[in-house]
GUGUTI-566641 format. One line per field, with one value per residue: residue number from 1; residue in three letters; x, y, z of N, C-alpha, C in turn. Coordinates in steps of 0.001 Angstrom, whole numbers, plus 500000, padded with zeros to 6 digits. Example, Ala and Ser with C-alpha at 12.3 -4.5 7.8 and 13.67 -1.06 7.14 Angstrom:
// GUGUTI-566641
nr <- c(1|2) $
rest <- c(Ala|Ser) $
n_u <- c(513190|512850) $
n_v <- c(494310|497750) $
n_w <- c(507800|507080) $
ca_u <- c(512300|513670) $
ca_v <- c(495500|498940) $
ca_w <- c(507800|507140) $
c_u <- c(513200|512900) $
c_v <- c(496700|500030) $
c_w <- c(507800|507870) $
This chain:
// GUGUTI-566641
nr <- c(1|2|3|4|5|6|7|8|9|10|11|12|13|14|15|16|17|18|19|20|21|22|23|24|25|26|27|28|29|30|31|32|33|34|35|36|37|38|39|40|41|42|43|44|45|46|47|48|49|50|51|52|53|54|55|56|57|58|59|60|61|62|63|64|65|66|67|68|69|70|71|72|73|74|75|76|77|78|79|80|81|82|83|84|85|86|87|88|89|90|91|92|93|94|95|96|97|98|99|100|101|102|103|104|105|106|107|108|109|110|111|112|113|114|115|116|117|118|119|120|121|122|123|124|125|126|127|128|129|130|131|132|133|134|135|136|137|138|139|140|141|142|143|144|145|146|147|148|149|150|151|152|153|154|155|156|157|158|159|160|161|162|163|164|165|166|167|168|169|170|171|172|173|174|175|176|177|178|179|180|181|182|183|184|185|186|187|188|189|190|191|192|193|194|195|196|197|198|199|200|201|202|203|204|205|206|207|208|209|210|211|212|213|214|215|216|217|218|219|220|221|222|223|224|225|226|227|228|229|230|231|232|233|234|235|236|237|238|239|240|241|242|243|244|245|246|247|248|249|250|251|252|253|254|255|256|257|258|259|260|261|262|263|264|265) $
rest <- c(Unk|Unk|Unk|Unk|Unk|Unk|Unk|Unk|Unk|Unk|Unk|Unk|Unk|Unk|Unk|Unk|Unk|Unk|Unk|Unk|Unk|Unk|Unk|Unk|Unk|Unk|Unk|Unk|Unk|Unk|Unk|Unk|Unk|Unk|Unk|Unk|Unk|Unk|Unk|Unk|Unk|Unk|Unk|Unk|Unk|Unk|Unk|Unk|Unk|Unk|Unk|Unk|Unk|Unk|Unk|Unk|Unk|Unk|Unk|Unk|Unk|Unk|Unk|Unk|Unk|Unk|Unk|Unk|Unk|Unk|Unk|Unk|Unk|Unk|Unk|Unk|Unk|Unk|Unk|Unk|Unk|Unk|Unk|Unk|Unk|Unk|Unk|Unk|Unk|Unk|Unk|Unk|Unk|Unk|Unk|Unk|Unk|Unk|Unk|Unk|Unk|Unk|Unk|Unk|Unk|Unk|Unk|Unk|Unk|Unk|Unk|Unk|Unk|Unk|Unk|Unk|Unk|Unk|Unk|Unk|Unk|Unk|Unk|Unk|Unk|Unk|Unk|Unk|Unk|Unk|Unk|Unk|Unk|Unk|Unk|Unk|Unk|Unk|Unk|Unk|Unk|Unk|Unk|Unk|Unk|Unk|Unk|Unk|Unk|Unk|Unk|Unk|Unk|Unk|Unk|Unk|Unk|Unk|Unk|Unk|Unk|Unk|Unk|Unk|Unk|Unk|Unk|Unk|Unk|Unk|Unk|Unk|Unk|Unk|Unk|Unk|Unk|Unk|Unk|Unk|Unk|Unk|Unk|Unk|Unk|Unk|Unk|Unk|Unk|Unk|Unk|Unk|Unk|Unk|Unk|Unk|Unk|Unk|Unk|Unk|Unk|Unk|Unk|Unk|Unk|Unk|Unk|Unk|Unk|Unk|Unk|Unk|Unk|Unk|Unk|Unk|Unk|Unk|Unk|Unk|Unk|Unk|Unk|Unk|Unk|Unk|Unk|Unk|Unk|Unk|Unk|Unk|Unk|Unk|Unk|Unk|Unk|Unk|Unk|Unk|Unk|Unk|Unk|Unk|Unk|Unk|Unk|Unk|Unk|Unk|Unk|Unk|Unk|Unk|Unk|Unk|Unk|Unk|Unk|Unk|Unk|Unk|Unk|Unk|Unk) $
n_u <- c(827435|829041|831236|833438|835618|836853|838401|840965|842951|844997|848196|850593|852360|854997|854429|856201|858148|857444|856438|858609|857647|855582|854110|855381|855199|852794|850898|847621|847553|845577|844740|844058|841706|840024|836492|834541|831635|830218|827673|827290|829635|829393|830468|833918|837053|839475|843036|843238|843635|844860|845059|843523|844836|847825|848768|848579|850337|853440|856923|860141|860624|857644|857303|858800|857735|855044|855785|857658|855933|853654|850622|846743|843959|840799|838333|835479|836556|837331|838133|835631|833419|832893|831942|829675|828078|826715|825363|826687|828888|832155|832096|830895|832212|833872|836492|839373|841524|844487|846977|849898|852196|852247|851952|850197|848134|847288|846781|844694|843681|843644|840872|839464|838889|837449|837583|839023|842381|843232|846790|849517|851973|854866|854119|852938|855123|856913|855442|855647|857914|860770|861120|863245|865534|865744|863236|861881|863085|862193|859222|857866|855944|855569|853701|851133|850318|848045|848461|850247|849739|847130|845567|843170|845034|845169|847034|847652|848511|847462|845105|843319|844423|844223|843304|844096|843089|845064|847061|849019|848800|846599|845153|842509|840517|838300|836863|835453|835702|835986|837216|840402|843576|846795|850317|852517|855571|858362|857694|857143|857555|856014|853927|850828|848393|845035|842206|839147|836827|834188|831536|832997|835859|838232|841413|842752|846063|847269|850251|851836|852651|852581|851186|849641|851329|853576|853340|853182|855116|858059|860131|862464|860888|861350|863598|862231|860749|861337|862955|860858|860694|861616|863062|864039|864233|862120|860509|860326|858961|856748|855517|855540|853678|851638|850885|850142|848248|846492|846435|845227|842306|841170|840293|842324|843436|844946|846098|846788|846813|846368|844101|840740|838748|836272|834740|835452|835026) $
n_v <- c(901465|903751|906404|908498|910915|911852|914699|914422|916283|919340|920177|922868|923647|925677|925408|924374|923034|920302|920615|921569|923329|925301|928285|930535|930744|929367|926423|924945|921620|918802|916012|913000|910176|907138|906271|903903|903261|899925|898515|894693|894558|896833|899334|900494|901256|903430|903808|905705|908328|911599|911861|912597|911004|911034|913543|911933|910503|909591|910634|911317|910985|911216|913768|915468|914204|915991|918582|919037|918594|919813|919279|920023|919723|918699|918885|917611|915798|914148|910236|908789|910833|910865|908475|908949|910720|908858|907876|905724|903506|902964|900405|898937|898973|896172|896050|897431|898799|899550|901595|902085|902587|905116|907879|909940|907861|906085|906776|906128|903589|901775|901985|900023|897869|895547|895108|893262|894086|895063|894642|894895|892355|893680|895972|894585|893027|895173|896458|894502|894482|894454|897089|899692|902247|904027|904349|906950|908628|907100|907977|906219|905466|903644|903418|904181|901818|899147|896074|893587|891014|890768|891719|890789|890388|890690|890117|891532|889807|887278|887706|887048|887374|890086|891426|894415|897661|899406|897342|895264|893723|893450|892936|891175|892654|892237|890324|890353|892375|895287|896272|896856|896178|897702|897581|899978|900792|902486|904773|904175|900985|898508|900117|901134|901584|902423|900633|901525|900191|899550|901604|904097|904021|904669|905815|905458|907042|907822|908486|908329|910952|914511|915938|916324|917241|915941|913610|913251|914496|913419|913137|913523|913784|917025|918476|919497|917093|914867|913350|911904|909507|906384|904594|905465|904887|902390|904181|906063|904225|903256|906138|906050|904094|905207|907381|906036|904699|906975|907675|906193|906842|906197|907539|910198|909822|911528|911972|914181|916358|919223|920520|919844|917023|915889|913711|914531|914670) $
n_w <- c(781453|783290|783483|785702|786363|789101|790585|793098|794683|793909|792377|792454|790621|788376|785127|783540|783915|783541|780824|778352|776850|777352|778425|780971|784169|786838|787039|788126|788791|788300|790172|789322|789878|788572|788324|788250|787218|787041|785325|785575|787849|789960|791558|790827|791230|790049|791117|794075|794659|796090|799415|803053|804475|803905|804819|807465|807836|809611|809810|808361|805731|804403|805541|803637|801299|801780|801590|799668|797154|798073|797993|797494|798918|797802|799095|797957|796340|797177|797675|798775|799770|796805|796022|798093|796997|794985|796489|798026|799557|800830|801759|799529|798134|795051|793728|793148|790926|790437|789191|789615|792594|793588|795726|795336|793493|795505|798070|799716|799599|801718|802657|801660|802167|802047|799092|796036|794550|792040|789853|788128|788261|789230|790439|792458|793420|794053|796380|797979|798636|801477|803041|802108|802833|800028|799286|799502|797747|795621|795480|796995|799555|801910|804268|803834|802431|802594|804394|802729|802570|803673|801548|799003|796199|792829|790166|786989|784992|785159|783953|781192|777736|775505|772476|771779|770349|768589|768230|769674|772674|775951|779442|780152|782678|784163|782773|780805|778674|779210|780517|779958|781136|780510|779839|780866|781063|782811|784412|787016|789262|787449|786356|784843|782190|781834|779658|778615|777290|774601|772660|772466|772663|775470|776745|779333|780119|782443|784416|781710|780881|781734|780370|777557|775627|776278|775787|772972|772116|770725|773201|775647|779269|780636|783309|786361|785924|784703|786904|788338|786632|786252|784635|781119|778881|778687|779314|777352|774776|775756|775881|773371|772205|773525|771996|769531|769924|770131|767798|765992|766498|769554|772170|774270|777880|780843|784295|785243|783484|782928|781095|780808|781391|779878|781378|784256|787427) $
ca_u <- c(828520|829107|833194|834083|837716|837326|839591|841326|843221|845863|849647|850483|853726|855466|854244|857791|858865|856723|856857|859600|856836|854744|854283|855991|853822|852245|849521|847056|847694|844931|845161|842394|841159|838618|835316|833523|829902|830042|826267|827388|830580|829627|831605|835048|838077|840865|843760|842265|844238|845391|843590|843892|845694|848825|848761|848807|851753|855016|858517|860650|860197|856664|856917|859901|857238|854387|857008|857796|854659|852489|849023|846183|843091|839296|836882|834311|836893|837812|836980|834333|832544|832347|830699|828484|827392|826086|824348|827412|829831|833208|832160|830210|833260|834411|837409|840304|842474|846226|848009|850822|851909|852875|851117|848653|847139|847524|846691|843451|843728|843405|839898|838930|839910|837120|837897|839729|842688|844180|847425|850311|852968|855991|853885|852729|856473|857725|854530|855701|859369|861298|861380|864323|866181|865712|861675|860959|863295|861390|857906|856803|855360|854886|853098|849793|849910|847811|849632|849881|848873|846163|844824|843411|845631|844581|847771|847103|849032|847123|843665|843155|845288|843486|843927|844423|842532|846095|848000|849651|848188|846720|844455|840888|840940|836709|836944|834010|836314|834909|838232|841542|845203|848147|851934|852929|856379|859203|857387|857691|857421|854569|852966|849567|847021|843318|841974|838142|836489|832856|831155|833846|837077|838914|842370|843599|847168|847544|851441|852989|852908|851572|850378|849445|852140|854771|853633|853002|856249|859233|861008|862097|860479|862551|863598|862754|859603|862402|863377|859663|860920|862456|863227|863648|864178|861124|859259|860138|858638|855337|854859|855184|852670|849960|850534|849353|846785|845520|846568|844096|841444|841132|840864|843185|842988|846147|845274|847655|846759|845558|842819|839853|837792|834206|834094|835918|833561) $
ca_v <- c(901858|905078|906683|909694|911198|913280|915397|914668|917296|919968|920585|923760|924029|925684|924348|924464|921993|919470|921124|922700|924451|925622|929290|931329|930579|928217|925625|924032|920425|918081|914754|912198|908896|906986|906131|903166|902330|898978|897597|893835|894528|897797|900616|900194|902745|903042|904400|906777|909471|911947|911846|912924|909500|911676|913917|911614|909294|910000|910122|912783|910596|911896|915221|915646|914257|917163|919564|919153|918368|920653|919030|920771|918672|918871|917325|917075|914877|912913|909190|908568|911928|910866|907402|909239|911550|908275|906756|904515|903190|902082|898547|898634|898596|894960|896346|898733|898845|899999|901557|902275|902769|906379|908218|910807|907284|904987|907672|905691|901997|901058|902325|899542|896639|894443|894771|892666|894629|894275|895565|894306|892002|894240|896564|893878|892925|896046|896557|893013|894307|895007|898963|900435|904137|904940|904129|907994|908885|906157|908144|904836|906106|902191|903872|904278|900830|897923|894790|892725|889469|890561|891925|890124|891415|889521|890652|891646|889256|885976|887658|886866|887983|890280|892635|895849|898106|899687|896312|894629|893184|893934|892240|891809|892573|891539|888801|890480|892749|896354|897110|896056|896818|897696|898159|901211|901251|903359|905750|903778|899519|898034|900922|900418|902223|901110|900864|901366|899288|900246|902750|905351|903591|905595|904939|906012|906443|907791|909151|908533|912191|915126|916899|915789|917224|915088|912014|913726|915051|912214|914040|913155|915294|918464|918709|917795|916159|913950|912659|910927|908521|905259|904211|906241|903718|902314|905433|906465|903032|903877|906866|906035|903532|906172|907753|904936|904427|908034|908021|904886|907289|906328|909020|909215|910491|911841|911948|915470|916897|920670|920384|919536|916284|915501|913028|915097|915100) $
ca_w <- c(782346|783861|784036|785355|786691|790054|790924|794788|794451|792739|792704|791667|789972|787194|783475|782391|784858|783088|779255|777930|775776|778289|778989|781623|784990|787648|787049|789032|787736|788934|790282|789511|789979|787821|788911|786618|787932|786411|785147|786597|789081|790817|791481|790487|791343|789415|792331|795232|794210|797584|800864|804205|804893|803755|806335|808796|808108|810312|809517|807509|804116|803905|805794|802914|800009|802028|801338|797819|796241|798549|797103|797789|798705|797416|800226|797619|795045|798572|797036|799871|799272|795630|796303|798781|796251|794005|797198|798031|800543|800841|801748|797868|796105|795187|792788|793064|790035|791045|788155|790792|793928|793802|796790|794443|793550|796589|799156|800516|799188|803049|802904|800998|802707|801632|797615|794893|794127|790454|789728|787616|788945|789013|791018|793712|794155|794969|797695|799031|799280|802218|803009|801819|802276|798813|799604|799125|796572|794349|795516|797674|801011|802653|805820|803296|802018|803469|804975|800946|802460|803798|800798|798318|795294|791557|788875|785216|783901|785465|783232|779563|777016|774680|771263|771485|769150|767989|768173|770636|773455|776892|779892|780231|783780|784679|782172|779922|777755|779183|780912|779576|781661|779540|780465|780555|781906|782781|785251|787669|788265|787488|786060|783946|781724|781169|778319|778598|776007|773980|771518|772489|774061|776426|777071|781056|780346|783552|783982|781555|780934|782684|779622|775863|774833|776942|775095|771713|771253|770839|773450|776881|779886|781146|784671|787469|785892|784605|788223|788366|785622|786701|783358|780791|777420|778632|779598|776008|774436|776420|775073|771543|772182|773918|770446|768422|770494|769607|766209|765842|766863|770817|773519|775634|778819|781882|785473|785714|782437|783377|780413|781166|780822|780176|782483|785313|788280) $
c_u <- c(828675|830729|833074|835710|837449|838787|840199|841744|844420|847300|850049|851929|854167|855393|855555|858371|858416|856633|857323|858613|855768|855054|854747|854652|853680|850982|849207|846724|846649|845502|844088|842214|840379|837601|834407|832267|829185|828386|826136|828252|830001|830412|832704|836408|839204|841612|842267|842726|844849|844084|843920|845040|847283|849472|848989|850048|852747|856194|858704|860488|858758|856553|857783|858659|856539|854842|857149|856656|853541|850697|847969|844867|841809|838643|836406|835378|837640|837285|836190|833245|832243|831458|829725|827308|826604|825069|825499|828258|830971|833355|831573|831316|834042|835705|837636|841374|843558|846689|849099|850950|852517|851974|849837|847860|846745|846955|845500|843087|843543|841801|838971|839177|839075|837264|839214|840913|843736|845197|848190|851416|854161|855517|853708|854238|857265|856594|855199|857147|859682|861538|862761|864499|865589|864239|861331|861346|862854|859866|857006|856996|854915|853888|851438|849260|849132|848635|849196|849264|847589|845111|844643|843313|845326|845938|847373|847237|848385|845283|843895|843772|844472|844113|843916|844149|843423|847077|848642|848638|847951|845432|842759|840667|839249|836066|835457|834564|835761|835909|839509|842794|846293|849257|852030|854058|857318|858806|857645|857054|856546|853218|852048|848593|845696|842883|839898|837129|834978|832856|832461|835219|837499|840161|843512|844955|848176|848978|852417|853255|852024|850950|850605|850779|853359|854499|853517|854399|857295|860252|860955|861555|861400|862476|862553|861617|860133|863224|861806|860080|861921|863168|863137|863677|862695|859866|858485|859057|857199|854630|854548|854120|851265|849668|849968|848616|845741|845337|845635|842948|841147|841664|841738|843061|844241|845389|845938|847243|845860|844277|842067|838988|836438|834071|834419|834248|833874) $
c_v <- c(903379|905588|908152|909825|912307|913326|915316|915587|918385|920292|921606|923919|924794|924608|923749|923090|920609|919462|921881|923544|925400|927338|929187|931261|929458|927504|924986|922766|919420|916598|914267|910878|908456|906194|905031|902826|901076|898233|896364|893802|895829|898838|900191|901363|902513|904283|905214|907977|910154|911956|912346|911791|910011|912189|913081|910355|910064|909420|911399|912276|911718|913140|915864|915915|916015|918021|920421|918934|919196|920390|919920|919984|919056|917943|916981|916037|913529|911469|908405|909581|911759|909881|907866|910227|910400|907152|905510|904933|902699|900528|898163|898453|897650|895253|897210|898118|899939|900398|901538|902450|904185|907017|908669|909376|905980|905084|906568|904388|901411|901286|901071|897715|894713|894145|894155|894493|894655|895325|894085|893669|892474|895089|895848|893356|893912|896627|895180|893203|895164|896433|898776|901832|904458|904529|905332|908995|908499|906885|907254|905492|904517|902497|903720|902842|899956|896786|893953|891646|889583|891354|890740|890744|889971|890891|890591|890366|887662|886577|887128|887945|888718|891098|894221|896404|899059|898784|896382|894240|893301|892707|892267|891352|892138|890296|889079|892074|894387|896763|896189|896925|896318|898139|898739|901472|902092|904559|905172|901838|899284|898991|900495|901147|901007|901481|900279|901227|899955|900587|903760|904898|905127|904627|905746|905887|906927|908563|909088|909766|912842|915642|916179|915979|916761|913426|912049|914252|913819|913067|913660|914309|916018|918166|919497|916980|914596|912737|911640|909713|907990|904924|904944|905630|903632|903181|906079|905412|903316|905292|907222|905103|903935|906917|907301|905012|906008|908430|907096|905415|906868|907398|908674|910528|910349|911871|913126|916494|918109|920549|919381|918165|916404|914721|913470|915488|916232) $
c_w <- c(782348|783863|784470|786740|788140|790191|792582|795323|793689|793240|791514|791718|788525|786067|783245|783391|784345|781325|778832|776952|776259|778423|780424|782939|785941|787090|788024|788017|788978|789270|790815|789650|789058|788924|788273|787659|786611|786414|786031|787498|789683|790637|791514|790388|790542|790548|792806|794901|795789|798449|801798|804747|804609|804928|807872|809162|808504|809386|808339|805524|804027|804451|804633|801479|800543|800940|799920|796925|796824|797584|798219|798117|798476|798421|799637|796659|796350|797863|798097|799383|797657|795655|796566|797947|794671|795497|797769|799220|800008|800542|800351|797112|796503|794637|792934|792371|790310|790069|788643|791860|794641|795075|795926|793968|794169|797842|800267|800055|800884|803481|802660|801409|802085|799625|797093|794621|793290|790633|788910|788722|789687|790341|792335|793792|794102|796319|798786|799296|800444|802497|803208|802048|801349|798288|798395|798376|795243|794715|796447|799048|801414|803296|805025|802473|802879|803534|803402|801568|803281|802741|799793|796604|793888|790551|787626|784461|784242|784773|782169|779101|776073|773832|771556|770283|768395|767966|769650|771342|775053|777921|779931|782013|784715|783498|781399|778662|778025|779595|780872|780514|780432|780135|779658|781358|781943|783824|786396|788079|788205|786792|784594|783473|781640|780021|778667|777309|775888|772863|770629|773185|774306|776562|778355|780775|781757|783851|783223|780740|781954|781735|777992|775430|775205|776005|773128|770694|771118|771215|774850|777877|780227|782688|785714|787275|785608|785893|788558|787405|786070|785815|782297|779130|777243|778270|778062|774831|774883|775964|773875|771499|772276|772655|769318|768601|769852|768089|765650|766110|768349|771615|774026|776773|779939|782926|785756|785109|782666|782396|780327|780604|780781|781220|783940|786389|789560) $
C-alpha cells in the first residue's frame, strides 16, 4: 500500500488564532486529503479536501464561508490532478472515506458518484437532515453535497469491531484490518480519524487540532479556533485519546498542521 496527504490548498491565518503559543505572525496552514493506493481495493480517498466546487455554490452562506476562510487553491493538489498524476480517473475510485462534512474535506465528494462512501453514522444523519439557518454557522455548505440516497453511503459502525493498538476500540472499515475508523468527536458530528494499520501505523487524526500542540497540551483551543468546536467535553476526550495513541508510539498525522509530512504530495 501506498499513502500520501496532498495538499488542496492553504488558509493563511494568524498562528495565534489556533495556538496560544505560537509566534507573532501569519501561517500558511495546509489542507489535505489522504490518498491510499490500496494493493486489493484501489485508490481510496480519505475527504477531497477544497476544490473549485466552492467557488461555484450560490447564496450568502458560502460567499460569507469564501470570505472568512479565504483558501487558497493548488491545481496540482486538485484531487483529480492527483489521480491523474498516478495514471487514474475519477471513475477508479470505489471508496471515499468521509471523516466529516466540513467543506475543506467535502469540497468534491460529487465527483465521485460511482464510489462506496464510508462515514460514521452521526455524520450521515446530519447530511440526511433538513437544511437549517444555522447550516453555515455549523460549517455545513449542503449546495456541495450529493443527493444521500443516491449515494451509496456504508457507516463505521455497521464494520467489525476491532482493537486498537492504544486500547479501546475502532472499525475495520475494508474488512482486512489495513484501515480502521475511530471517533473522534467534538469537532464537529460524526467526526472520525483513521487509523492506518502495518509495519508503521499512521493515525489520520484529522481536526481534532490544527497543530501538535493543540492536542498535546490539555488545554482547550484559543479563539476563534474555538468556534470550530461543536462540543467541547467531547472535543477534549478526543484529544486525550490522540495522545495515547502517540504516547503508544503511533504517528500521528493533522490535515492543517503547518509541519510538514513525508507523505505530503
Amino acid at each position: 500500500m501506498s499513502l500520501s496527504f496532498p495538499i488542496s490548498a492553504t488558509v493563511r491565518a494568524p498562528a495565534r488564532f489556533v495556538d496560544r503559543s505560537a509566534r507573532p505572525g501569519k501561517t500558511d496552514f495546509p489542507v489535505r486529503y489522504g490518498l491510499l493506493l490500496h494493493s486489493r481495493h484501489g485508490p481510496i480517498l480519505v475527504d477531497t479536501g477544497y476544490s473549485r466546487e466552492l467557488w461555484a455554490l450560490r447564496g450568502i452562506q458560502a460567499a460569507l464561508y469564501r470570505r472568512l476562510l479565504a483558501p487558497t487553491l493548488r491545481p496540482e493538489g486538485d484531487v483529480e490532478a492527483t489521480l491523474a498524476r498516478h495514471g487514474l480517473r475519477a471513475g477508479d475510485v470505489r471508496h471515499v472515506i468521509a471523516t466529516h462534512l466540513h467543506p475543506d474535506h467535502a469540497c468534491a465528494l460529487g465527483r465521485f458518484p460511482r464510489a462506496r462512501v464510508h462515514a460514521s453514522r452521526p455524520a450521515l444523519a446530519q447530511w440526511a437532515a433538513a437544511p437549517g439557518l444555522l447550516d453555515g454557522a455549523h460549517g455545513l455548505l449542503r449546495g456541495l453535497l450529493p443527493n444521500l440516497p443516491g449515494v451509496d453511503a456504508a457507516p463505521f459502525e455497521d464494520d467489525p469491531d476491532v482493537p486498537l493498538p492504544w486500547g479501546g476500540r475502532g472499525r475495520d472499515v475494508l474488512g482486512d484490518g489495513s484501515v480502521v475508523s475511530v471517533a473522534l468527536p467534538g469537532h464537529m458530528p460524526g467526526h472520525s480519524g483513521i487509523l492506518f494499520a502495518g509495519d508503521a501505523p499512521l493515525f489520520y487524526a484529522v481536526d481534532v487540532a490544527w497543530t501538535r500542540a493543540g492536542y498535546r497540551r490539555d488545554e482547550d483551543p484559543p479563539y476563534p479556533a474555538r468556534l470550530a468546536v461543536a462540543d467541547l467535553a467531547t472535543a477534549r476526550a478526543s484529544a486525550a485519546l490522540v495522545r495515547r495513541a502517540e504516547e503508544t508510539g503511533v504517528r500521528v498525522a493533522l490535515c492543517h498542521d503547518p509541519e510538514p509530512l513525508p507523505e505530503d504530495a
